[in-house]
C-alpha positions as CSV (number, residue, x, y, z in Angstrom):
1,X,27.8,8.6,-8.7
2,X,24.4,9.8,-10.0
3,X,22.9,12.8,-9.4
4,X,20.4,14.4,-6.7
5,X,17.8,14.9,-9.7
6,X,17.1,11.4,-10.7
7,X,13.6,10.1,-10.4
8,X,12.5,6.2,-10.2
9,X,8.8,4.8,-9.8
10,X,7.6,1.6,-9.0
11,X,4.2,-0.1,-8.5
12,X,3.9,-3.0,-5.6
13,X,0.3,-4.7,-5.3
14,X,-1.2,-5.7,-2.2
15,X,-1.7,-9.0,-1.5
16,X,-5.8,-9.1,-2.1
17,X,-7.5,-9.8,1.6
18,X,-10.1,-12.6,1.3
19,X,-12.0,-11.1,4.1
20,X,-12.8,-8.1,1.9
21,X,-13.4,-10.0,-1.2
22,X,-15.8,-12.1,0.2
23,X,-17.2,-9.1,1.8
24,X,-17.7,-7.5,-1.7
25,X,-19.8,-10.6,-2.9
26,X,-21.7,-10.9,0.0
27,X,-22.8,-7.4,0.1
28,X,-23.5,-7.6,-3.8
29,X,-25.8,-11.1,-3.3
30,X,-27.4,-9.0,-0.6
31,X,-28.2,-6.1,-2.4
32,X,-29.9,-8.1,-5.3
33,X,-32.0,-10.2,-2.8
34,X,-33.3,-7.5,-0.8
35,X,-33.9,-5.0,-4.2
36,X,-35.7,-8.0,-5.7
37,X,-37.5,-9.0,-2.4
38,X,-38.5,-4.7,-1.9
39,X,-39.3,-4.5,-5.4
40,X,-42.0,-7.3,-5.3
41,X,-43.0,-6.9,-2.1
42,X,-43.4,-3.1,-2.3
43,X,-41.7,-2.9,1.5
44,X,-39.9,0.5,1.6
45,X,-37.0,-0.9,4.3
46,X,-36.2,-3.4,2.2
47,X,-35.0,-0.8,-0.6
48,X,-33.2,1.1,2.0
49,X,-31.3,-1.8,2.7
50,X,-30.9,-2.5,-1.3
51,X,-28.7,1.1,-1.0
52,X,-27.1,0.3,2.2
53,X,-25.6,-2.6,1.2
54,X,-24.8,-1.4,-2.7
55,X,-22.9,1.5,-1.2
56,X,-21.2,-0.8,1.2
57,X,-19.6,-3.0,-1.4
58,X,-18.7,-0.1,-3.6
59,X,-16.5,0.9,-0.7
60,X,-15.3,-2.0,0.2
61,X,-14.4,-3.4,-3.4
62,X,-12.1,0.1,-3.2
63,X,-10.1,-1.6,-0.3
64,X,-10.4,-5.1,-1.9
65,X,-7.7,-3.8,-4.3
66,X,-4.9,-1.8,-3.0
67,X,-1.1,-1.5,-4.9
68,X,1.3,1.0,-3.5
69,X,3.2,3.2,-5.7
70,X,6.6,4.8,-4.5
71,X,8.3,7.7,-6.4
72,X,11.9,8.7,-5.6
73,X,12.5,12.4,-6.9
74,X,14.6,14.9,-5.4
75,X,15.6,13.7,-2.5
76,X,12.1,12.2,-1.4
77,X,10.5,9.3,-1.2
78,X,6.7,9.8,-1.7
79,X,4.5,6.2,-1.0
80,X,0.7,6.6,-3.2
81,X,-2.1,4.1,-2.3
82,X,-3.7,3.3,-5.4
83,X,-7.6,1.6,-4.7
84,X,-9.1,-0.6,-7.3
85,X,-6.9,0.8,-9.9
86,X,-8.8,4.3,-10.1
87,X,-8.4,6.3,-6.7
88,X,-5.1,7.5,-5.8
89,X,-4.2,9.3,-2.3
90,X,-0.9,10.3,-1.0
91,X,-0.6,8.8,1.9
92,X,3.3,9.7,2.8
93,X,6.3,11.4,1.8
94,X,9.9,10.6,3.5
95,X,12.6,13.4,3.1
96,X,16.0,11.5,2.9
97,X,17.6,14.2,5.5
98,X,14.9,13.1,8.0
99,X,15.5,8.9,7.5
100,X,17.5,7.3,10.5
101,X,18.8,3.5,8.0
102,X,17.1,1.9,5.7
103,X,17.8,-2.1,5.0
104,X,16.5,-5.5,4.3
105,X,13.9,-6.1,6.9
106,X,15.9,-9.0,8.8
107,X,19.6,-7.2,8.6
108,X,21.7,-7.2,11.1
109,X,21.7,-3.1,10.9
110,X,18.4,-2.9,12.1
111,X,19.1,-4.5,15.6
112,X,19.7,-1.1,18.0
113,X,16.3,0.0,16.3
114,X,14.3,-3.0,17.0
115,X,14.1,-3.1,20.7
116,X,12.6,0.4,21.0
117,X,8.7,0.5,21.3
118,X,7.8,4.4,20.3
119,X,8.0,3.4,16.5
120,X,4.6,3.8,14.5
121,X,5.1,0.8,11.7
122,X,3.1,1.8,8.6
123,X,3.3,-1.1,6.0
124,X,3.5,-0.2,2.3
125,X,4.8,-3.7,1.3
126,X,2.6,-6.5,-1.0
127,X,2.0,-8.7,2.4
128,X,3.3,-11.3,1.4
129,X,5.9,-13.9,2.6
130,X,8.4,-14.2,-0.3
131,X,11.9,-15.9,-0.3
132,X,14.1,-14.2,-0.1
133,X,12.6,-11.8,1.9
134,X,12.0,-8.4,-0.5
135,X,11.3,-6.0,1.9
136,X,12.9,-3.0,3.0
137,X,12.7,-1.4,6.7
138,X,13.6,2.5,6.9
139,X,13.0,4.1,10.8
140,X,12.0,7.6,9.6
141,X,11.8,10.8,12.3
142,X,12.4,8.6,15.3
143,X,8.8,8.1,15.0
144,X,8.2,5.5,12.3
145,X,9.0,2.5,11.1
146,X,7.8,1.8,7.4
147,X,7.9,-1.3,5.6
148,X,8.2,-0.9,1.8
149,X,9.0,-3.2,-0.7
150,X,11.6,-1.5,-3.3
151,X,13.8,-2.3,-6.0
152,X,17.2,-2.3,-6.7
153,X,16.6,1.0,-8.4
154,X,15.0,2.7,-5.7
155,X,17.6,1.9,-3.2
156,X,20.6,3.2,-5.4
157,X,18.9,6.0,-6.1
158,X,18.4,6.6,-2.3
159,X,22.0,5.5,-1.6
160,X,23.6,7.9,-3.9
161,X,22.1,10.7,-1.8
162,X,22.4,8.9,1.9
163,X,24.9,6.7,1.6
164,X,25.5,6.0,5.2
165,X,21.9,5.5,5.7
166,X,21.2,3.2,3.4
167,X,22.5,-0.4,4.1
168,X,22.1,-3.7,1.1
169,X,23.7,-6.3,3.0
Protein backbone atom coordinates (compact mmCIF):
# COMPACT_ATOMS: atom_id res chain seq x y z
CA UNK A 1 0.00 0.00 0.00
CA UNK A 2 1.35 3.43 -0.76
CA UNK A 3 1.29 6.19 1.33
CA UNK A 4 -1.04 9.28 2.09
CA UNK A 5 1.90 11.67 0.73
CA UNK A 6 2.18 10.61 -2.79
CA UNK A 7 1.47 13.12 -5.49
CA UNK A 8 0.45 12.41 -9.33
CA UNK A 9 -0.31 15.14 -12.13
CA UNK A 10 -1.79 14.77 -15.35
CA UNK A 11 -2.72 17.06 -18.26
CA UNK A 12 -6.11 16.17 -20.39
CA UNK A 13 -6.84 18.59 -23.47
CA UNK A 14 -10.16 19.65 -24.41
CA UNK A 15 -11.49 18.68 -27.37
CA UNK A 16 -11.06 22.21 -29.41
CA UNK A 17 -14.86 23.63 -30.13
CA UNK A 18 -15.24 24.74 -33.79
CA UNK A 19 -17.71 27.25 -32.87
CA UNK A 20 -15.02 29.20 -30.97
CA UNK A 21 -12.33 28.70 -33.50
CA UNK A 22 -14.24 29.97 -36.14
CA UNK A 23 -15.31 32.64 -33.88
CA UNK A 24 -11.51 33.57 -33.37
CA UNK A 25 -11.03 34.02 -37.29
CA UNK A 26 -13.96 35.75 -37.84
CA UNK A 27 -13.49 38.32 -35.30
CA UNK A 28 -9.66 38.64 -36.51
CA UNK A 29 -10.95 39.12 -40.49
CA UNK A 30 -13.26 41.63 -38.89
CA UNK A 31 -10.94 43.54 -37.10
CA UNK A 32 -8.52 43.90 -40.17
CA UNK A 33 -11.42 45.01 -42.46
CA UNK A 34 -12.94 47.52 -40.34
CA UNK A 35 -9.14 48.98 -39.04
CA UNK A 36 -8.33 49.10 -42.78
CA UNK A 37 -11.80 50.51 -43.80
CA UNK A 38 -11.44 53.41 -40.45
CA UNK A 39 -8.03 53.90 -41.30
CA UNK A 40 -8.72 55.07 -44.98
CA UNK A 41 -11.83 56.41 -44.46
CA UNK A 42 -10.88 58.38 -41.38
CA UNK A 43 -14.57 57.18 -39.69
CA UNK A 44 -13.95 57.15 -35.87
CA UNK A 45 -16.75 54.16 -35.30
CA UNK A 46 -15.18 52.09 -37.53
CA UNK A 47 -11.91 52.11 -35.28
CA UNK A 48 -13.93 51.45 -32.30
CA UNK A 49 -15.21 48.52 -33.82
CA UNK A 50 -11.40 47.59 -34.95
CA UNK A 51 -10.87 47.32 -30.78
CA UNK A 52 -14.12 45.77 -30.16
CA UNK A 53 -13.67 43.05 -32.19
CA UNK A 54 -9.61 42.62 -31.53
CA UNK A 55 -10.43 42.31 -27.86
CA UNK A 56 -13.23 39.88 -28.62
CA UNK A 57 -11.02 37.29 -30.26
CA UNK A 58 -8.25 37.69 -27.74
CA UNK A 59 -10.85 36.37 -25.33
CA UNK A 60 -12.22 34.02 -27.18
CA UNK A 61 -8.98 32.45 -28.63
CA UNK A 62 -8.36 32.00 -24.49
CA UNK A 63 -11.49 29.61 -24.49
CA UNK A 64 -10.65 28.18 -28.05
CA UNK A 65 -7.91 26.22 -26.14
CA UNK A 66 -8.78 24.74 -22.89
CA UNK A 67 -6.72 21.38 -21.24
CA UNK A 68 -7.48 20.43 -17.63
CA UNK A 69 -4.86 19.60 -15.31
CA UNK A 70 -5.59 17.37 -12.20
CA UNK A 71 -3.07 17.04 -9.18
CA UNK A 72 -3.57 14.38 -6.60
CA UNK A 73 -1.53 15.44 -3.32
CA UNK A 74 -2.42 14.80 0.07
CA UNK A 75 -5.51 13.51 0.05
CA UNK A 76 -6.99 16.02 -2.66
CA UNK A 77 -7.81 16.15 -5.87
CA UNK A 78 -7.31 19.75 -7.27
CA UNK A 79 -8.76 20.10 -11.22
CA UNK A 80 -6.74 23.48 -13.03
CA UNK A 81 -8.17 24.89 -16.33
CA UNK A 82 -5.38 25.80 -18.36
CA UNK A 83 -6.48 28.60 -21.41
CA UNK A 84 -4.45 28.72 -24.56
CA UNK A 85 -1.56 27.27 -22.85
CA UNK A 86 -0.71 30.47 -20.66
CA UNK A 87 -3.66 31.26 -18.09
CA UNK A 88 -4.19 28.89 -15.39
CA UNK A 89 -7.23 29.18 -12.76
CA UNK A 90 -8.15 26.74 -10.15
CA UNK A 91 -11.27 25.96 -10.74
CA UNK A 92 -11.89 22.98 -7.98
CA UNK A 93 -10.44 20.95 -5.37
CA UNK A 94 -12.15 17.53 -4.11
CA UNK A 95 -11.15 16.42 -0.54
CA UNK A 96 -11.16 12.49 -0.62
CA UNK A 97 -13.20 12.45 2.97
CA UNK A 98 -15.91 14.50 1.26
CA UNK A 99 -16.26 12.02 -2.20
CA UNK A 100 -19.42 9.72 -2.21
CA UNK A 101 -17.70 6.68 -5.39
CA UNK A 102 -15.80 7.28 -7.98
CA UNK A 103 -15.86 4.86 -11.25
CA UNK A 104 -15.89 4.46 -14.91
CA UNK A 105 -18.70 6.63 -16.14
CA UNK A 106 -21.05 3.65 -17.42
CA UNK A 107 -20.35 1.18 -14.20
CA UNK A 108 -22.77 -0.48 -12.75
CA UNK A 109 -21.77 1.30 -9.16
CA UNK A 110 -23.01 4.45 -10.31
CA UNK A 111 -26.65 3.30 -10.70
CA UNK A 112 -28.38 4.48 -7.03
CA UNK A 113 -26.62 7.82 -7.93
CA UNK A 114 -27.92 8.37 -11.34
CA UNK A 115 -31.60 8.69 -10.85
CA UNK A 116 -31.21 11.64 -8.39
CA UNK A 117 -31.65 15.16 -10.09
CA UNK A 118 -29.97 17.69 -7.26
CA UNK A 119 -26.40 16.77 -8.70
CA UNK A 120 -24.47 19.89 -10.37
CA UNK A 121 -22.31 17.88 -13.26
CA UNK A 122 -19.16 19.96 -13.82
CA UNK A 123 -17.14 18.28 -16.84
CA UNK A 124 -13.39 18.26 -16.65
CA UNK A 125 -12.96 15.51 -19.30
CA UNK A 126 -11.41 16.09 -23.10
CA UNK A 127 -15.15 15.78 -24.70
CA UNK A 128 -14.68 13.36 -26.57
CA UNK A 129 -16.21 9.98 -27.40
CA UNK A 130 -13.36 7.36 -27.08
CA UNK A 131 -13.61 3.57 -26.93
CA UNK A 132 -13.39 2.39 -24.39
CA UNK A 133 -14.95 4.91 -22.61
CA UNK A 134 -11.93 6.81 -20.43
CA UNK A 135 -13.79 8.68 -18.14
CA UNK A 136 -14.27 8.68 -14.65
CA UNK A 137 -17.58 9.85 -12.67
CA UNK A 138 -16.94 10.79 -8.80
CA UNK A 139 -20.52 12.27 -6.90
CA UNK A 140 -18.72 14.66 -4.57
CA UNK A 141 -20.67 16.47 -1.32
CA UNK A 142 -24.03 15.16 -2.49
CA UNK A 143 -23.95 18.12 -4.61
CA UNK A 144 -21.80 17.32 -7.62
CA UNK A 145 -21.24 15.19 -10.06
CA UNK A 146 -17.80 15.66 -11.97
CA UNK A 147 -16.63 14.06 -14.96
CA UNK A 148 -12.80 13.77 -15.14
CA UNK A 149 -10.77 11.79 -17.31
CA UNK A 150 -7.89 10.13 -15.13
CA UNK A 151 -5.26 7.60 -15.35
CA UNK A 152 -4.52 4.61 -13.94
CA UNK A 153 -2.15 6.49 -11.59
CA UNK A 154 -4.59 8.84 -10.39
CA UNK A 155 -7.11 6.35 -9.42
CA UNK A 156 -4.60 4.16 -7.37
CA UNK A 157 -3.42 6.90 -5.85
CA UNK A 158 -7.03 7.78 -4.77
CA UNK A 159 -7.74 4.21 -3.98
CA UNK A 160 -5.06 3.65 -1.61
CA UNK A 161 -6.57 6.44 0.54
CA UNK A 162 -10.56 5.55 -0.15
CA UNK A 163 -10.64 2.27 -1.01
CA UNK A 164 -14.23 1.75 -0.64
CA UNK A 165 -14.97 4.67 -2.60
CA UNK A 166 -13.14 4.18 -5.44
CA UNK A 167 -14.54 1.39 -7.76
CA UNK A 168 -12.28 0.06 -11.36
CA UNK A 169 -14.52 -2.41 -12.56
Amino acid sequence: MMNDNSYVELLVARKPQPLMIFLKYLLILLAVVSFLLGFMSGNFILMILCIACGVGAYFVSLNASIEYEYQYCEREITVDKILNKSKRKRVATFETERMEAIAPSRSYHLDEYRNKDNYRTLDFSSGEEKQPDVTYTMYYDGREKVILEPNKELIEAVKNVAPRKVFMD
